[in-house]
Every structure is written in C-alpha cells, then in structure tokens.
C-alpha positions in Angstrom: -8.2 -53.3 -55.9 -10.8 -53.1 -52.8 -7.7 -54.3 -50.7 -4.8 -52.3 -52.2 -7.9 -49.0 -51.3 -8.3 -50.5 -47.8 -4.7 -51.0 -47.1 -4.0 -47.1 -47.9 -6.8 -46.3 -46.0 -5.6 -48.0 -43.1 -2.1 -46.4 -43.9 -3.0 -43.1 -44.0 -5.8 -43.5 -41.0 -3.1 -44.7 -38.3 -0.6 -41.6 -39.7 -3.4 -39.2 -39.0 -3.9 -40.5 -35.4 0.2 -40.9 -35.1 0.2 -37.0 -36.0 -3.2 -36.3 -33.9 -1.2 -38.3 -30.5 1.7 -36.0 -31.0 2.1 -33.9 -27.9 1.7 -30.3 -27.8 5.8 -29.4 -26.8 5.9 -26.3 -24.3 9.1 -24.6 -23.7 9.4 -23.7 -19.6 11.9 -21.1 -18.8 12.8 -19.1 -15.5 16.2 -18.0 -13.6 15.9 -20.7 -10.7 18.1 -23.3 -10.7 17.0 -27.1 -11.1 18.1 -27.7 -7.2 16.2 -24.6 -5.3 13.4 -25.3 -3.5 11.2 -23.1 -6.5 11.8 -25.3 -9.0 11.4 -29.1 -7.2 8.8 -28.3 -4.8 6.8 -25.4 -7.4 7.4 -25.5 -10.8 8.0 -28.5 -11.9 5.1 -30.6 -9.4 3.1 -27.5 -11.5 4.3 -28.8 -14.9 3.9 -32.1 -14.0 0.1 -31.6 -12.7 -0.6 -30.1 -16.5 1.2 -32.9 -18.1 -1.2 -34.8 -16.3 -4.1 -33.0 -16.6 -3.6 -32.9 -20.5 -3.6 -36.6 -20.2 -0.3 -36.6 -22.2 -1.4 -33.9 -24.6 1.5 -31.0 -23.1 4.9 -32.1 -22.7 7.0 -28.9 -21.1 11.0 -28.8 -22.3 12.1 -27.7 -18.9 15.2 -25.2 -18.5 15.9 -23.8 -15.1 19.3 -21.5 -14.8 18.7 -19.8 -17.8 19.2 -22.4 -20.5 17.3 -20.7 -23.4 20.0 -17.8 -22.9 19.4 -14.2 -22.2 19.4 -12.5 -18.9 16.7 -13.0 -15.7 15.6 -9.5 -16.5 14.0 -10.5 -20.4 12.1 -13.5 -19.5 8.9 -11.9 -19.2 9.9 -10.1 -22.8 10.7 -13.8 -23.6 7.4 -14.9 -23.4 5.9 -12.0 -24.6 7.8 -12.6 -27.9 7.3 -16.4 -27.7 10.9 -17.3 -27.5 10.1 -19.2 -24.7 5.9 -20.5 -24.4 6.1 -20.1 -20.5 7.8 -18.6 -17.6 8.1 -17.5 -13.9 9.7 -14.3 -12.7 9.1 -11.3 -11.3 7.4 -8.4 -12.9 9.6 -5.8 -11.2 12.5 -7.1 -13.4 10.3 -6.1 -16.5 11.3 -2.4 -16.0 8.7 -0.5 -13.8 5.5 -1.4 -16.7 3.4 -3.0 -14.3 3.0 -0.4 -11.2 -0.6 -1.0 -9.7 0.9 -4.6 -8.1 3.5 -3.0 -7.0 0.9 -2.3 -4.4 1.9 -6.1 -2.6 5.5 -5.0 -2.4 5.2 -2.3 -0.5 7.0 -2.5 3.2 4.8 -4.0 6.1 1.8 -4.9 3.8 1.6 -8.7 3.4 0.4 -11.5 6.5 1.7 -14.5 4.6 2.1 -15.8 1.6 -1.1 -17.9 1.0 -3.4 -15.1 1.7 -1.7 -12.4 0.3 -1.3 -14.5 -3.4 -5.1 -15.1 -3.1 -5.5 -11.0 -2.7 -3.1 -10.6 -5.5 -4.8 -12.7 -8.1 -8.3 -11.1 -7.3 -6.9 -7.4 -7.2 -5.6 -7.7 -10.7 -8.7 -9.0 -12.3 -10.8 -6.2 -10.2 -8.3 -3.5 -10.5 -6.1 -4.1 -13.0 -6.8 -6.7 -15.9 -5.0 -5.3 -18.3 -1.6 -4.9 -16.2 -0.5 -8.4 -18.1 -2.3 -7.9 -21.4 1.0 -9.0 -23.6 0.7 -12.6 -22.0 -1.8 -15.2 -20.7 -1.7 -15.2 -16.9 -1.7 -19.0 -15.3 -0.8 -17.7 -11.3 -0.2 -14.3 -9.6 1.6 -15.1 -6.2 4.4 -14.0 -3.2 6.8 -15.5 -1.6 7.1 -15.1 2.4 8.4 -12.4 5.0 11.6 -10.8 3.9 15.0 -11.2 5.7 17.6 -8.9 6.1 21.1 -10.9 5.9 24.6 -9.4 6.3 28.2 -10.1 6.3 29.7 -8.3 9.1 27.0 -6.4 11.3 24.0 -7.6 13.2 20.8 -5.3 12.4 18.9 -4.8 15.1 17.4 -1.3 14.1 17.3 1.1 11.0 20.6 2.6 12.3 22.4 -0.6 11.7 22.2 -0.5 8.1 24.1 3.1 7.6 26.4 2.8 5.0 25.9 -1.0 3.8 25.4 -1.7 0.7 22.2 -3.7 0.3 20.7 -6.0 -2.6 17.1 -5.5 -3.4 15.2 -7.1 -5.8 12.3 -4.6 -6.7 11.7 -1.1 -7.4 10.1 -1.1 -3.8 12.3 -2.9 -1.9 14.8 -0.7 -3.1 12.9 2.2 -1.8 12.8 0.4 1.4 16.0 0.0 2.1 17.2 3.5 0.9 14.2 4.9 3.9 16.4 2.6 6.2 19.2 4.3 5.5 21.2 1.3 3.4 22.6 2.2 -0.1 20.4 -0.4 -2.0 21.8 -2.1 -4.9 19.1 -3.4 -7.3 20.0 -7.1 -8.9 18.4 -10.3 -9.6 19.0 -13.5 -7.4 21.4 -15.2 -9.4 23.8 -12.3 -9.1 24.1 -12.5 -5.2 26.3 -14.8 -4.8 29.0 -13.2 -6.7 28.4 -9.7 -5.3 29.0 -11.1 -1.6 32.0 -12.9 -2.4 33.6 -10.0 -4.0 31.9 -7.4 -1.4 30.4 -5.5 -4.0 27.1 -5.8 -1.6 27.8 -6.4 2.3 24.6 -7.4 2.8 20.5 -8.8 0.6 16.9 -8.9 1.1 15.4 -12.4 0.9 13.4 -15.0 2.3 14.5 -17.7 3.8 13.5 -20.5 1.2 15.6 -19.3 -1.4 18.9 -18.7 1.0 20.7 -22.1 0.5 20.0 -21.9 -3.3 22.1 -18.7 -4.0 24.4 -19.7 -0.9 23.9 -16.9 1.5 23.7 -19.0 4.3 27.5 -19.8 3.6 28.4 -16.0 2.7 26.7 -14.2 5.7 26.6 -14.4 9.0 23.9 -12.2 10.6 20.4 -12.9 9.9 17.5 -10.8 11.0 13.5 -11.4 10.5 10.8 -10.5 12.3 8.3 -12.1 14.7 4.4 -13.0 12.6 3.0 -10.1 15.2 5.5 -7.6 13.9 4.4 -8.2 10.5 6.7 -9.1 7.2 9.5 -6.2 6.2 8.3 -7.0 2.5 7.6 -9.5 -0.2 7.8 -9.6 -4.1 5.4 -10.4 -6.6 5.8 -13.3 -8.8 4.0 -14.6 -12.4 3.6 -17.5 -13.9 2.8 -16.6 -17.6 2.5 -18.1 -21.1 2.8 -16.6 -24.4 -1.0 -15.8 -25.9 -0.4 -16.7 -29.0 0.6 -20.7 -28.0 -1.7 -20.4 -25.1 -4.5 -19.3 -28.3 -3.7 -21.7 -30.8 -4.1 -24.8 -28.0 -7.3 -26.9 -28.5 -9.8 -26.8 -25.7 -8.7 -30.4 -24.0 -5.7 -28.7 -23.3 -6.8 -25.3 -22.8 -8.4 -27.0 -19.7 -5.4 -28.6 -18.3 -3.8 -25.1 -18.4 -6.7 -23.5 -16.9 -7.7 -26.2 -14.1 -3.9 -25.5 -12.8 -4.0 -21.3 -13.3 -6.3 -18.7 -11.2 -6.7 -18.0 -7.6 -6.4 -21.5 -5.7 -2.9 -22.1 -8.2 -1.9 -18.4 -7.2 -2.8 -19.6 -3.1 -0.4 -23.0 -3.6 2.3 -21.5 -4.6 2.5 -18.9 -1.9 2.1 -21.7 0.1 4.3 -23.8 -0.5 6.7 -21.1 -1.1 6.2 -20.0 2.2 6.6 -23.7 3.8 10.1 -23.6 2.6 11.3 -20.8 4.8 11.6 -23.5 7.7 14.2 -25.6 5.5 15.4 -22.6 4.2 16.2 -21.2 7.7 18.0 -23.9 8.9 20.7 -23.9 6.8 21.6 -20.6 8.6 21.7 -22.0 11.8 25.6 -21.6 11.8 25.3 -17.8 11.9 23.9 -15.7 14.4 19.7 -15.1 13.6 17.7 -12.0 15.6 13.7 -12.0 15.6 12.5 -8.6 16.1 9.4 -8.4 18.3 5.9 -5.5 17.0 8.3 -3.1 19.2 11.5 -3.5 17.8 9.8 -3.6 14.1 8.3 -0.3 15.2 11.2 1.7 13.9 11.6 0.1 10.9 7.7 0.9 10.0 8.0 4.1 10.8 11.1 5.7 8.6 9.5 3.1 5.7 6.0 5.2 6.2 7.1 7.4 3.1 6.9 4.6 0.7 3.1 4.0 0.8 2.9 8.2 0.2 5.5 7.9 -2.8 3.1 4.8 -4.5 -0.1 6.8 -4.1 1.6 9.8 -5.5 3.0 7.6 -8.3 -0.3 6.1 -9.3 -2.1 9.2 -9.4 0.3 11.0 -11.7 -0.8 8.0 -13.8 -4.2 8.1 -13.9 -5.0 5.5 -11.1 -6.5 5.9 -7.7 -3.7 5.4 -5.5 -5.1 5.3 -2.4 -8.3 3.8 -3.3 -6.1 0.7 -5.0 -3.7 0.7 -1.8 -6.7 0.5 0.5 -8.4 -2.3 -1.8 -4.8 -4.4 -1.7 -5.3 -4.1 2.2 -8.7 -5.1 2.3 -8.7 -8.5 -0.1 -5.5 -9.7 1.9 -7.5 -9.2 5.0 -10.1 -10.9 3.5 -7.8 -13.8 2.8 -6.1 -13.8 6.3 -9.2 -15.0 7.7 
C-alpha cells in the first residue's frame, strides 16, 4: 500500500512539474514582413533575447505580414483587446488618440534615431504616462531621417513637389507634405507598393531601411535626403506594446525577462539599429538618381514646414496640454541625448 501511495505520488509530482515547465505562449503580431530589415535585425533578435532571458519560460508565436488577420491600422486595438499578446506599430495608425508624441514627428525635430528614442521614452513617462494606459509599454522609439522618393521628378526644393501625390504615414507627415505643397496621401507601408505601380501615388516618405522591403527602390527613381547638418525632414514614432492583462497575469521570473528587455536603453537599440539599416537600405537605390540637400538647400523646406509646430501647439492647448511647454521639453531631452 506504502508503494502503490508513493508511486501516485511520484505520478502526480512529475505531472505538476510537466504542467509547471510549460512555457508561457505569447502571440507577436506587426505589419512587417518576415524578410525587412525590422523584423530580422529588431524584432525577432528582441523576442529571442526574452526567450532567453525567461530561461525558456516565454515562447513568442511569431506572425509578421499580418498573419493574425485584420488590417496594419487595428494592431494596437489588437493588443489592447488581447487578440494578439504583443505588437509593434505606430501609434499614428491608431486614429489621432495619442497627440502629445506626436511631438517627435514633427518636421526638422529629431538628430538621429538613438537619441531621439531615448528622449521619447523619457518624455512619455515625464509628460505623458497615461498616453498608452490601454497597454503595457516594453519600448518607445524612431526610425531615421526621412526620404522623399519619386517616380518621375527629382525634388530639389518645395516647388518640386506641386501637384504630386505623396504617401505619408502620420497625421504629421501628412501636414508636412501638404506645407510643401504635395497632395499627401495617408496609408500604411504595406500599401505602397501597389499605389506606385498603379500611380495612385507618384511619389512616399520613408527612410531608407525600409525601401527594399516594400520595393521602392525598384518603383522610383529619384531619391532625395538630406545632409546630418541640414537636419532630418521627419521621423515616426514607433511602440512595442503588450496586452496588460497577459503582461499582469505573468509570474515575476518572467515579468523580469519582459522588463530587462523594455525601457529606455530597449527604446535607444532599436532606434539604433533601425537607423544602421539606412546604409543597406540606401544601396539598393543606387540604380536611381539620389540628391543630398546641404543646411541651405533644406532651408526652404524648414521654412514653409514652420506652420506645423504653431498648428501642434495650438492643437494641444485646445486639449488641455501645454503645447509649447511639451514641444520645448521634446527639444530639450533629445538634446540631452545627442550629446
């Protein structure tokens, strides 16, 4: 009888440890596709470095492209509601609800994208921690300078983008390029490639890294950027977010291998390496014809843009906010970064 207690025992011990070793499954979702630069050199090193971390305890479900269904523009809703445990996209796409960061996207304001990540994780939990109360925030970052690219006209100066219909992919980038004179077209990166091929756009806004991946180094031919003393046209803002709930119910070993890859230094590598892919990104366009505008030629461009930076300080106070007390704050942490 002793035996036949012990054996059962033993049975039921080893079944709780089986169920106890069972990874905690996390479903990854984002718009990227498995072979851009964002998903093998970012997101999935990330996932793998929590994997890691939890010392087999998280095991992410990856799906790039838009496996899980739905469009780009509901996968911060997607987490919110927990269909998918943890994404990467940009809040712009979430319908205007998070403003005050906004701040990073406006025209001329970041120095690159290291710096300018750091200054966006530590102006949200300063200025505005409760901007992403509907999910747990892992990483705050940008990507690098902005690049104007175009079928069938160089742009050397605001005038040149009269009457072509541009892609943005933000409420402020949108702005931007209406100041310049384009007629912007907001849509998210996966539609680009279509809208060039069937002309619906003639030309998009985007940096280098990401051109190969939706193939507008094949479907343009002028490329223009500007020179690191002219400063960078623009940038967008970018999360990396889990849904509270899972992020809640996790037990503190694994809590930690979520938090020792989230905050400011994970919001600082991903700009980074972000950024670092421009140079790959770049030459795949070396077939077309690329223009660097010097700190004089970028001085038109600054100018007519001017407005924007009014129109967000105006915004934010009609909401309550400090506008330019935020926009000077924005300035002053990425400063504080650059060096």
């Amino acid at each position: 009888m002793k035996r036949f207690r012990f054996a059962i025992a033993a049975i039921a011990m080893a079944t709780s440890t089986s169920a106890i070793a069972e990874p905690v499954v996390l479903k990854f979702h984002t718009f990227m596709a498995p072979q851009s630069n964002v998903w093998k050199d970012m997101l999935a090193p990330w996932m793998d470095k929590v994997e890691k971390a939890s010392n087999g305890g998280i095991k992410f479900e990856r799906y790039p492209a838009m496996q899980l269904g739905g469009k780009p523009t509901n996968l911060y809703k997607q987490v919110e509601d927990g269909v998918a445990d943890v994404t990467w996209v940009l809040p712009a796409w979430a319908g205007g609800r998070f403003p005050r960061v906004e701040v990073f996207e406006l025209p001329f304001m970041m120095t690159n994208a290291e710096a300018t990540s750091k200054a966006y994780w530590e102006y949200v939990q300063k200025y505005a921690p409760d901007e992403f109360k509907g999910v747990h925030v892992i990483a705050l970052h940008v990507h690098g300078p902005g690049v104007i690219h175009t079928k069938d006209k160089q742009v050397n100066a605001p005038k040149d983008l009269r009457g072509l219909k541009v892609r943005g992919p933000t409420r402020q980038t949108t702005k931007l390029l209406a100041s310049l004179g384009a007629t912007p077209v907001g849509m998210p990166l996966p539609s680009i490639p279509d809208a060039l091929s069937k002309g619906v756009i003639s030309g998009a806004v985007i940096p280098w890294e990401v051109v190969p991946a939706v193939k507008v180094n094949e479907l343009t031919k002028y490329h223009t950027e500007f020179a690191p003393e002219a400063g960078a046209l623009y940038t967008a803002t970018f999360i990396l977010a889990m849904n509270k709930k899972k992020y809640d119910s996790l037990p503190a070993n694994l809590k930690k291998a979520i938090d020792e890859n989230s905050g400011i230094e994970a919001s600082g590598w991903l700009g980074k390496v972000q950024q670092g892919n421009d140079v790959k990104g770049r030459a795949t366009a070396a077939g077309g014809k690329i223009t660097t505008l010097s700190a004089a030629q970028a001085a038109p461009f600054k100018k007519a843009s001017a407005q924007i930076d009014d129109a967000w300080v105006k915004e934010m106070n009609g909401k309550g906010f400090k506008g330019q007390e935020l926009l000077q704050e924005a300035r002053n942490l990425i400063k504080k970064y650059t060096k």
